[in-house]
MMTF fields as JSON, N, C-alpha, C and O atoms, coordinates in Angstrom:
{
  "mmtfVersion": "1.0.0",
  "mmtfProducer": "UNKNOWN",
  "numBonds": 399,
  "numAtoms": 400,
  "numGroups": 100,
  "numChains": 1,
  "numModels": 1,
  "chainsPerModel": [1],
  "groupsPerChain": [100],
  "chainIdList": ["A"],
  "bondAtomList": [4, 2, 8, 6, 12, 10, 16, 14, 20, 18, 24, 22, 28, 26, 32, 30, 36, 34, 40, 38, 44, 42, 48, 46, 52, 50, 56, 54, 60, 58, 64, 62, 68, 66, 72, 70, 76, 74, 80, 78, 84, 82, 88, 86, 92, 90, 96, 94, 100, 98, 104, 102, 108, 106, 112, 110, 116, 114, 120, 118, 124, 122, 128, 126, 132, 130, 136, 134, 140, 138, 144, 142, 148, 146, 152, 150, 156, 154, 160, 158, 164, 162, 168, 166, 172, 170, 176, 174, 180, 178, 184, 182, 188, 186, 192, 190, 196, 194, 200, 198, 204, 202, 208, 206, 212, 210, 216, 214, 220, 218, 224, 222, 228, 226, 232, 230, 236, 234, 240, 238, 244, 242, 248, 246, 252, 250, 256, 254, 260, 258, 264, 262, 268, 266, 272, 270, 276, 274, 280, 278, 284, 282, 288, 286, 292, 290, 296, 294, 300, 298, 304, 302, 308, 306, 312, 310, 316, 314, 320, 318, 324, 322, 328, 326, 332, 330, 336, 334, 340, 338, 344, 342, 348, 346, 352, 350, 356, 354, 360, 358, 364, 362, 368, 366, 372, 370, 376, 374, 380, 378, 384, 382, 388, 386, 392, 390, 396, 394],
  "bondOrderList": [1, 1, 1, 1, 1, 1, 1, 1, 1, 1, 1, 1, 1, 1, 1, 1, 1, 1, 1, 1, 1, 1, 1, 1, 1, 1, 1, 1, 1, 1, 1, 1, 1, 1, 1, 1, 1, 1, 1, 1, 1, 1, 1, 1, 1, 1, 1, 1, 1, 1, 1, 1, 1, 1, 1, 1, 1, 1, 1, 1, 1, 1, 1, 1, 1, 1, 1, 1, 1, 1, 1, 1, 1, 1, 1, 1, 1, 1, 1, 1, 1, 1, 1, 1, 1, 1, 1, 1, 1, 1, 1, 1, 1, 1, 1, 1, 1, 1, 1],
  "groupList": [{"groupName": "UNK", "atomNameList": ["N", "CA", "C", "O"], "elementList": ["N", "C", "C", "O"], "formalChargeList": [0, 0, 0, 0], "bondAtomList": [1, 0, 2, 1, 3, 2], "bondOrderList": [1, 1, 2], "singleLetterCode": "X", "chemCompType": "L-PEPTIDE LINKING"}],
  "groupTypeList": [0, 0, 0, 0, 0, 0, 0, 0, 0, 0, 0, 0, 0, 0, 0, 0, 0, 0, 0, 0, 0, 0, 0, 0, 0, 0, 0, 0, 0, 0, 0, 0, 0, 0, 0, 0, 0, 0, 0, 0, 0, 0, 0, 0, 0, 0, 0, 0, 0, 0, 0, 0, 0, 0, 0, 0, 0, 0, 0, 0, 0, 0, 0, 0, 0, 0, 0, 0, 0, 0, 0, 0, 0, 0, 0, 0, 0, 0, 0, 0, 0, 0, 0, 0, 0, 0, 0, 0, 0, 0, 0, 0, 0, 0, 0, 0, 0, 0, 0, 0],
  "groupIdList": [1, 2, 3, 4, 5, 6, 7, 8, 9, 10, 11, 12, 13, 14, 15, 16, 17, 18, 19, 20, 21, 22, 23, 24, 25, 26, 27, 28, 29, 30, 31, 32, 33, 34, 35, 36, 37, 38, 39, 40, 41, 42, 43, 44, 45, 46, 47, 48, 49, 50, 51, 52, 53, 54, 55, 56, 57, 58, 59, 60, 61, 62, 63, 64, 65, 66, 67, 68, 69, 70, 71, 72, 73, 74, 75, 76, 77, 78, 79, 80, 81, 82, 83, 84, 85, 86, 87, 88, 89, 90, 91, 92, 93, 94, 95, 96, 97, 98, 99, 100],
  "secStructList": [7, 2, 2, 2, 2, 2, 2, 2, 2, 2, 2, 2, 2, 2, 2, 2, 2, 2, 2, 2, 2, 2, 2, 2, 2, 2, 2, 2, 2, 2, 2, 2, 2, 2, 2, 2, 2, 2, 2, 2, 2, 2, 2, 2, 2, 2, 2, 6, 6, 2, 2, 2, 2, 2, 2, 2, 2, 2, 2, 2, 2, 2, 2, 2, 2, 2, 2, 2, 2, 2, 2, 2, 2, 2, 2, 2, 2, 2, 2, 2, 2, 2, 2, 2, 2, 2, 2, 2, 2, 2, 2, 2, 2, 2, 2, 2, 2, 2, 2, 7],
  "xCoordList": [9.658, 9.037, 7.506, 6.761, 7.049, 5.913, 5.037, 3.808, 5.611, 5.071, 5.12, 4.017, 6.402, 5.897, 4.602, 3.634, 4.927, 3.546, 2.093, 1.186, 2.209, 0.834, 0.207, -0.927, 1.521, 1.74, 0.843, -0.133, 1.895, 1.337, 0.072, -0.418, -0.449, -1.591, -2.631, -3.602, -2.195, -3.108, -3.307, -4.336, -2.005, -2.033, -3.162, -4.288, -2.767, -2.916, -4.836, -5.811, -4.931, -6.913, -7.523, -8.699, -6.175, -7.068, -7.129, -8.11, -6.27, -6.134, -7.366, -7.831, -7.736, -9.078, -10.215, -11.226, -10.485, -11.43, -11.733, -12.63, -10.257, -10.193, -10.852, -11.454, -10.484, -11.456, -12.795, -13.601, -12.915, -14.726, -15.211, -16.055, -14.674, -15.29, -15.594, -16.614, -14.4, -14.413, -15.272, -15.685, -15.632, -16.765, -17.963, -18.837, -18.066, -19.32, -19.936, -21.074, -18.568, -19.034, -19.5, -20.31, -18.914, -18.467, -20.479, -21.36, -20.428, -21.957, -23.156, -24.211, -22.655, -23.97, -23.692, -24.35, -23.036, -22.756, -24.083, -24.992, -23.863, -24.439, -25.802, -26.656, -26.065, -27.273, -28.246, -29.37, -27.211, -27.524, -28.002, -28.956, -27.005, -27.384, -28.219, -28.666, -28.884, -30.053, -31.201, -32.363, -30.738, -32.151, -32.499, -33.676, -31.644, -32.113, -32.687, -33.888, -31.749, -32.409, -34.099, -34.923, -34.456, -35.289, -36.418, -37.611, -35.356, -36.791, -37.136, -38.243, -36.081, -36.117, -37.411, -38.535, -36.658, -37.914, -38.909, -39.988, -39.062, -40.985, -41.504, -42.455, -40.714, -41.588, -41.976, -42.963, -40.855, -41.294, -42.407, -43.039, -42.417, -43.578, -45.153, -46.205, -44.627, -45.804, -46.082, -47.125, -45.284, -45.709, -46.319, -47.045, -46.031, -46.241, -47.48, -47.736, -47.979, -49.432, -50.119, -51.025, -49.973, -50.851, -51.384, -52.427, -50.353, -50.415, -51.185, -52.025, -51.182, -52.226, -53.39, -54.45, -53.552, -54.686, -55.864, -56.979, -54.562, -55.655, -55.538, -56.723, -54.859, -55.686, -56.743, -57.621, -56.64, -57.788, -59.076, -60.04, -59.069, -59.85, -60.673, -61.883, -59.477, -59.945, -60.847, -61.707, -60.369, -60.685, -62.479, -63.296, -62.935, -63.707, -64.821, -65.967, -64.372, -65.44, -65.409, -66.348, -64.541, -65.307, -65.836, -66.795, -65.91, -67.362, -68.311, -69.194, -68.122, -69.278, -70.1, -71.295, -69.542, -70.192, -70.251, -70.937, -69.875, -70.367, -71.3, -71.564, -71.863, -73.036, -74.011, -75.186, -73.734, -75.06, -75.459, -76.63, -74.374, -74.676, -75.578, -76.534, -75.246, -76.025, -77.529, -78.543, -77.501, -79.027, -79.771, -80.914, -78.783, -79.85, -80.081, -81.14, -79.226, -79.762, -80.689, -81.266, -81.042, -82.133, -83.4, -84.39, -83.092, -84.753, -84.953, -86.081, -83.602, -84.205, -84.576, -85.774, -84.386, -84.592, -86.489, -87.343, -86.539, -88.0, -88.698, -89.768, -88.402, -89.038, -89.686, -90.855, -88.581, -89.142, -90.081, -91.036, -89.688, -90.721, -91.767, -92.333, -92.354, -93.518, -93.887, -95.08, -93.08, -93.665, -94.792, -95.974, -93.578, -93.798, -94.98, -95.985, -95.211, -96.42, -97.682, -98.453, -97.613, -98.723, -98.74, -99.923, -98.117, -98.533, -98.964, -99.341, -98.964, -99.607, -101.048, -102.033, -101.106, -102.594, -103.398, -104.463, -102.646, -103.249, -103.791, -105.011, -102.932, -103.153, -104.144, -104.881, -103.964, -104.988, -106.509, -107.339, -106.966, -107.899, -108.347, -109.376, -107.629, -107.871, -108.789, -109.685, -107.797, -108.29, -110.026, -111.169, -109.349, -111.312, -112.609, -113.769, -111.97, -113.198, -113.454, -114.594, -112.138, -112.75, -113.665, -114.646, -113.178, -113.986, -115.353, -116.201, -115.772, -116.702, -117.489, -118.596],
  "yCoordList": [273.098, 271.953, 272.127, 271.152, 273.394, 273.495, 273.634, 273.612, 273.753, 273.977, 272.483, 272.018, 271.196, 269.971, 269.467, 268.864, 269.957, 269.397, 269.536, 268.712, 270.828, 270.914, 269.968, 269.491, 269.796, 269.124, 267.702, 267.264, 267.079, 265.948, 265.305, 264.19, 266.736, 267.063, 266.809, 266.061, 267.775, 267.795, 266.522, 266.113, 265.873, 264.467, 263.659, 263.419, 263.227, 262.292, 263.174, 262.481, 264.375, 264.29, 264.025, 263.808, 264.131, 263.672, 262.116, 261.484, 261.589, 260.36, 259.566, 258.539, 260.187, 259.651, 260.243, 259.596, 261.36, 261.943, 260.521, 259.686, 260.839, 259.223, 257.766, 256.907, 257.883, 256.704, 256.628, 255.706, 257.716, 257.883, 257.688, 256.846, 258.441, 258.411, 257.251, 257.091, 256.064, 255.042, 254.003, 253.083, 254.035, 253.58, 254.145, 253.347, 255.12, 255.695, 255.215, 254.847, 255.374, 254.43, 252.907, 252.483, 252.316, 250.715, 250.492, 249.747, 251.556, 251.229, 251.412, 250.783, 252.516, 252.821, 251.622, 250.633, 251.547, 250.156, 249.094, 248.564, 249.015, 247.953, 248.392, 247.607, 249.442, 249.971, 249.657, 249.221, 250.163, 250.042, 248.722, 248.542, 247.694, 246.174, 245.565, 244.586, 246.306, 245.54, 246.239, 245.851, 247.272, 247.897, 247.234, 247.307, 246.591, 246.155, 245.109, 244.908, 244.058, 242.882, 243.389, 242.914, 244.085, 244.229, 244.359, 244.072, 245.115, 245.622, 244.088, 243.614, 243.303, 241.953, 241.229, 240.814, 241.31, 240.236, 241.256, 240.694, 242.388, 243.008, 242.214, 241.475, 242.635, 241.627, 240.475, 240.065, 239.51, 238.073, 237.908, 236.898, 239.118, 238.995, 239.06, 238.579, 240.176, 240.791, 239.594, 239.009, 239.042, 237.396, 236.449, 235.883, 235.986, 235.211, 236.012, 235.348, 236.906, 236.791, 236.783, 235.949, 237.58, 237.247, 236.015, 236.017, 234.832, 233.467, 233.068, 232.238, 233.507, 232.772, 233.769, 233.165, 234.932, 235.412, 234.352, 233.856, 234.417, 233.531, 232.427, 232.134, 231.588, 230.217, 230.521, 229.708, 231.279, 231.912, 231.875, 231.379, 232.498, 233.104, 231.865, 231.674, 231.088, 229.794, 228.763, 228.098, 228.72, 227.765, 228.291, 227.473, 229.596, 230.212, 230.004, 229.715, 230.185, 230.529, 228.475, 227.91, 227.826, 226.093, 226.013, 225.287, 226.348, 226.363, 226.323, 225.601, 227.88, 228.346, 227.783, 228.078, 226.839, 226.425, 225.496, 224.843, 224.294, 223.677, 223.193, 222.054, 224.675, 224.808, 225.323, 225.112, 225.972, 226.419, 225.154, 224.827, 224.409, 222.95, 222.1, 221.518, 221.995, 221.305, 222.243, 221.717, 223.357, 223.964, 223.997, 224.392, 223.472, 223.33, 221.933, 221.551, 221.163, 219.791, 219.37, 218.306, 220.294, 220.094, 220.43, 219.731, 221.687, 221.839, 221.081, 220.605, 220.619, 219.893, 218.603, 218.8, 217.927, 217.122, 217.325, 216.445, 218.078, 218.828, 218.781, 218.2, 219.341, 219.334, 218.022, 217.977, 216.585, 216.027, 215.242, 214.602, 215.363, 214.666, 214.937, 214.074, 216.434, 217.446, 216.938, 216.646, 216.498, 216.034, 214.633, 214.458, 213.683, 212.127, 212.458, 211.952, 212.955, 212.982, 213.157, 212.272, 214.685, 215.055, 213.875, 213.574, 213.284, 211.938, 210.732, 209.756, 210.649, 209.409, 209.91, 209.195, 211.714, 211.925, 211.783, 211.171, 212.557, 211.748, 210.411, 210.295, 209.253, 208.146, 207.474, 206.534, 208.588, 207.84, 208.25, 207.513, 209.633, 210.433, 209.195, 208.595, 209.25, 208.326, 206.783, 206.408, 206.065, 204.74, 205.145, 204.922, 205.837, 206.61, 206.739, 206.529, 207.234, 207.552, 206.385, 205.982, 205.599, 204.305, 203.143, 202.44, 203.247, 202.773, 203.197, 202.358, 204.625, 205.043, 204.931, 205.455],
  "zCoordList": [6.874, 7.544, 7.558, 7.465, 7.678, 7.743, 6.296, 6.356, 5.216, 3.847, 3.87, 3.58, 4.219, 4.04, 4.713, 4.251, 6.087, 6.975, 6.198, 6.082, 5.732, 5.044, 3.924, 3.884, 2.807, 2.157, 2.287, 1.678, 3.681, 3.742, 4.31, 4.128, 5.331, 5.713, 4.618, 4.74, 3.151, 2.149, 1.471, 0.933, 1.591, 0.44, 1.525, 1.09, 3.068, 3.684, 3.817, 4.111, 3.593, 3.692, 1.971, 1.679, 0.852, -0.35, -0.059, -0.452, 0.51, 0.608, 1.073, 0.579, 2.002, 2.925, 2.255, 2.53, 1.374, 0.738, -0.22, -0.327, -0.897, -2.009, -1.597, -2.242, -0.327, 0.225, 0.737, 0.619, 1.315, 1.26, -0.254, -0.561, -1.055, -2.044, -2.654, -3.325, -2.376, -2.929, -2.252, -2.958, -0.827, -0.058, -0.804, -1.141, -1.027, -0.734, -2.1, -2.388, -2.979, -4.281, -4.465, -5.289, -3.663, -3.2, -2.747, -3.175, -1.733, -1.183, -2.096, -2.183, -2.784, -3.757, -4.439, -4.117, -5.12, -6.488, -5.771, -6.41, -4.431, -3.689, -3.785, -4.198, -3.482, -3.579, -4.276, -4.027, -5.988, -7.053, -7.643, -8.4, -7.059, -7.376, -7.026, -7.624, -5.272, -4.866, -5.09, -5.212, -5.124, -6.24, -7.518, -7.87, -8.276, -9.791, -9.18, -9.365, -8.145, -7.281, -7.03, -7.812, -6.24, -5.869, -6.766, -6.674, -8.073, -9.268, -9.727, -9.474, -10.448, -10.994, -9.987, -10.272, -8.731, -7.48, -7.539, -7.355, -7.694, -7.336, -9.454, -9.71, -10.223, -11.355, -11.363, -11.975, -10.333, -10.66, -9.353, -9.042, -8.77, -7.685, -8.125, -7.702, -9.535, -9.783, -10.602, -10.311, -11.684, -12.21, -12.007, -12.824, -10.386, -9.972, -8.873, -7.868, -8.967, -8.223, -9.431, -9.436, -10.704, -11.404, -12.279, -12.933, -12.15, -12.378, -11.431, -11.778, -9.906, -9.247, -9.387, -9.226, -9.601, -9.994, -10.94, -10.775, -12.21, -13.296, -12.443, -12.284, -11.763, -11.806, -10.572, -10.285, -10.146, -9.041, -9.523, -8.94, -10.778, -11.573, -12.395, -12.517, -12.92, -13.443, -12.813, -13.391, -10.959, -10.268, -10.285, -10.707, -9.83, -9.794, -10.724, -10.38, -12.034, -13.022, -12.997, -12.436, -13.491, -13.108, -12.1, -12.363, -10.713, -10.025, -9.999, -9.537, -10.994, -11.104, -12.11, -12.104, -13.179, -14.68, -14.137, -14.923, -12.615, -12.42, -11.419, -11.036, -10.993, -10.07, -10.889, -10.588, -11.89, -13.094, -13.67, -13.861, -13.959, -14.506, -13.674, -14.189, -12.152, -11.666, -11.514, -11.057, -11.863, -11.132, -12.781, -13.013, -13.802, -14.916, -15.095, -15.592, -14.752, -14.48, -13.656, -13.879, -12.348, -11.383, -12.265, -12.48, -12.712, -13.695, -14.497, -14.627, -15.537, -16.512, -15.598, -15.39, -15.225, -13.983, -13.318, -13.212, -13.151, -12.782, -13.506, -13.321, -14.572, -15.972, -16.447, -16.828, -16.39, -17.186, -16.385, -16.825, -15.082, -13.748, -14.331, -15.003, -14.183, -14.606, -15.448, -15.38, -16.815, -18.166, -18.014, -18.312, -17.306, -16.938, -16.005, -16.504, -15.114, -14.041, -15.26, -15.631, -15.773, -16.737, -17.848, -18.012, -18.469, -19.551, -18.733, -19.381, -17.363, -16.724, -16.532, -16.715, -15.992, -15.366, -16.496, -16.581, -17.571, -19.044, -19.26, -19.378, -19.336, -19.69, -18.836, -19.134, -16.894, -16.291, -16.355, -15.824, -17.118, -17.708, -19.324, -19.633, -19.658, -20.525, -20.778, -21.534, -19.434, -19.152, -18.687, -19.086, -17.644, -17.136, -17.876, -17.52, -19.252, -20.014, -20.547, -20.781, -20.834, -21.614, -20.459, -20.7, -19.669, -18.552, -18.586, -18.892, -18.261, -18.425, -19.808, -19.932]
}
C-alpha cells in the first residue's frame, strides 16, 4: 500500500509539475507575444515621431524661407526707395542748374 501511495504521490506531483510547467509556458508564450507587441508598437512609435519630426522640420525651414523672403523684400524694398529718392534729388539738382 505504501509503494502505491508513493507511486501516486509521485504521479499526482509530476502531474502538477506538468502543470506549472505548462502555465509557466502558457505565460511566457504571453510574454513572448507582448514583447514582439511591444517591439512592433516601439517601431511604429519610432515611425511615427520621426514623420512628425520631418514635418516639424518642414514646417520650420518654410518659416524660415519665408521670413528671409520677407527681410529681402524689405531691403529690396529700401533699396529701390533709396534709388527713386537719389534720381529725384538728381532731377531736382538738375532743374536747379537749368534754372540757374
Amino acid at each position: 500500500r505504501r509503494g502505491e501511495m508513493r507511486f501516486a504521490m509521485g504521479q499526482w506531483h509530476e502531474e502538477v509539475v506538468y502543470q506549472q510547467n505548462l502555465d509557466y509556458a502558457h505565460k511566457y508564450h504571453d510574454l513572448h507575444i507582448t514583447r514582439l507587441h511591444f517591439r512592433s508598437w516601439k517601431a511604429l512609435y519610432a515611425e511615427q515621431m520621426a514623420k512628425e519630426r520631418e514635418e516639424l522640420n518642414a514646417r520650420k525651414n518654410q518659416l524660415f524661407l519665408k521670413e528671409l523672403n520677407e527681410d529681402i523684400e524689405a531691403e529690396l524694398e529700401a533699396e529701390r526707395k533709396r534709388l527713386e529718392d537719389e534720381r529725384l534729388a538728381e532731377e531736382e539738382r538738375k532743374r536747379e542748374e537749368r534754372a540757374a
